[in-house]
VOBA-1610 file (N, C-alpha, C; in pm, whole numbers, padded with zeros to 5 digits, always signed):
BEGIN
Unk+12481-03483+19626Unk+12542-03367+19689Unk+12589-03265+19585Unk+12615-03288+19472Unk+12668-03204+19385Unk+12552-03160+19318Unk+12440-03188+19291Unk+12338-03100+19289Unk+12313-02970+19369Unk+12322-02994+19514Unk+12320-02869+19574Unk+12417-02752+19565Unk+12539-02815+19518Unk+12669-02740+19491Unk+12665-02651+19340Unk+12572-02760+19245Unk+12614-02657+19070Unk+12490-02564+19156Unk+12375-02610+19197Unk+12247-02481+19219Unk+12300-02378+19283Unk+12373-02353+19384Unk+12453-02252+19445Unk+12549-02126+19379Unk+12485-02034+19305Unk+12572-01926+19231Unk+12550-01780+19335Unk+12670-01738+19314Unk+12687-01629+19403Unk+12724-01521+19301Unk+12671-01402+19337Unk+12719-01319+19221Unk+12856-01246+19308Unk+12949-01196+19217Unk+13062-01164+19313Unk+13064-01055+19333Unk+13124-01034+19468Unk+13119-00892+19519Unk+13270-00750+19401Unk+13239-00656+19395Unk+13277-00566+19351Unk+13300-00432+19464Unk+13456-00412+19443Unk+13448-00298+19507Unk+13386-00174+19441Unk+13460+00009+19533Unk+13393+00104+19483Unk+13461+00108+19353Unk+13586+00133+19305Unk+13671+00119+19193Unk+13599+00062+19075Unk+13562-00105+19091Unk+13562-00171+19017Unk+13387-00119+18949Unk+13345-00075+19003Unk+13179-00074+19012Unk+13189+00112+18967Unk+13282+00183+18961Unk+13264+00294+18905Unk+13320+00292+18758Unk+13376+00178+18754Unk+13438+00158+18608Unk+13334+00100+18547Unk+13272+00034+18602Unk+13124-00083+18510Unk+13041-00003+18503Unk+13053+00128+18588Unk+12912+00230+18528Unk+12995+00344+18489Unk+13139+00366+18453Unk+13153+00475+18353Unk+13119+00623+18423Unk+13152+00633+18607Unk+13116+00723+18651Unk+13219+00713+18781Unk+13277+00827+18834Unk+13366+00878+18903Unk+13353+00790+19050Unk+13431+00776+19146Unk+13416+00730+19278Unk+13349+00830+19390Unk+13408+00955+19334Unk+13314+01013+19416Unk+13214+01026+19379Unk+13118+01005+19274Unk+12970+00985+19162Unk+12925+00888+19297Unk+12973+00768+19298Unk+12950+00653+19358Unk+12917+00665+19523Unk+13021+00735+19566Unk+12965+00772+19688Unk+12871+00904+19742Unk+12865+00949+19662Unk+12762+01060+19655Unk+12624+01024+19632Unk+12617+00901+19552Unk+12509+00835+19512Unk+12441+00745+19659Unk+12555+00685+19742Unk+12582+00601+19872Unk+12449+00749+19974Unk+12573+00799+19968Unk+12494+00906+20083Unk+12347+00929+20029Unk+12336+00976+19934Unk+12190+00977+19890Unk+12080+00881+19866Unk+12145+00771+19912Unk+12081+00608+19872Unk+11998+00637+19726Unk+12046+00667+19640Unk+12007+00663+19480Unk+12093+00606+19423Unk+12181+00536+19464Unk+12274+00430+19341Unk+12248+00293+19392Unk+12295+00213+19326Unk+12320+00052+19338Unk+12293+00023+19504Unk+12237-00041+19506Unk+12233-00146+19638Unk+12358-00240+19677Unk+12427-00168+19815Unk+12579-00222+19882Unk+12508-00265+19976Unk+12655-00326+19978Unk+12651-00415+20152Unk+12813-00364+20177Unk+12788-00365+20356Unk+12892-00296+20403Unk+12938-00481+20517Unk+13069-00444+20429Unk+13148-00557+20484Unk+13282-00486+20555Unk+13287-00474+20674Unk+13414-00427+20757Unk+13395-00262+20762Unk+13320-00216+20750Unk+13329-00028+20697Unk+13323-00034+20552Unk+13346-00121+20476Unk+13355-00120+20308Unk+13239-00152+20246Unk+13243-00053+20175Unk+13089-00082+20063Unk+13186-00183+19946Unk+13089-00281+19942Unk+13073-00404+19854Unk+12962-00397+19742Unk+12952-00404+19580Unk+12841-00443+19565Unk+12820-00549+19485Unk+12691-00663+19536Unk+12690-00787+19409Unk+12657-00749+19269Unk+12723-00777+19180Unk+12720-00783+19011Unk+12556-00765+19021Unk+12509-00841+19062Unk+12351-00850+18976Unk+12275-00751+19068Unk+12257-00761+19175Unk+12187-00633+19222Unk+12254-00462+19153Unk+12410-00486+19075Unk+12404-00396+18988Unk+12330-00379+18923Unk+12323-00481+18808Unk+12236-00486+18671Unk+12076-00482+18647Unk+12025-00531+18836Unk+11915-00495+18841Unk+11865-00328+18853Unk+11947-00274+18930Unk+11920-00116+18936Unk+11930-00061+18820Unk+12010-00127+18726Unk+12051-00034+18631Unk+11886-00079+18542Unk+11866-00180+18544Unk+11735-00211+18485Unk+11595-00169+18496Unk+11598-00064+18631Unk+11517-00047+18663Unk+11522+00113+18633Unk+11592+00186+18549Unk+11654+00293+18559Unk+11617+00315+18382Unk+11643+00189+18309Unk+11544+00178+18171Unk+11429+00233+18145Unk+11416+00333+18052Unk+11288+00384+17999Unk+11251+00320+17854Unk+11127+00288+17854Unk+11028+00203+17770Unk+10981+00320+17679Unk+11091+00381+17565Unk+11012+00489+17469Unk+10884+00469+17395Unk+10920+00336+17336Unk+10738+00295+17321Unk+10688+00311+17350Unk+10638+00312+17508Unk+10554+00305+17595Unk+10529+00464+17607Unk+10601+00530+17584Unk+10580+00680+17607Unk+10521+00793+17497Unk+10564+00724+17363Unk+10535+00790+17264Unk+10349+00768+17205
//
């Protein structure tokens, strides 16, 4: 049973606050980004945008330019 328990990781949810401080950009940045669906991928829990840590780090990864690749 405790096998199924260590395999089980959740990434934790982040509010708007906490998630405008990890990207170094304003709350209203954040929701401006919401309305435009061009920022991070939320989930709306109660009326509240939530977002998981790693679907952060994935957007932000995907947002990486490959200069190598360009030059």
């Amino acid at each position: 049973m405790s096998e199924n328990i260590d395999a089980l990781v959740v990434s934790p949810l982040m509010n708007s606050r906490e998630v405008a401080a990890y990207l170094k950009v304003s709350e209203s940045t954040l929701s401006r980004w919401r309305s435009a669906q061009t920022g991070p991928p939320f989930l709306r829990l109660g009326g509240i945008a939530r977002y998981r840590l790693d679907a952060i780090d994935g957007w932000l990864a995907g947002l990486e330019h490959d200069h190598a690749a360009e030059g």
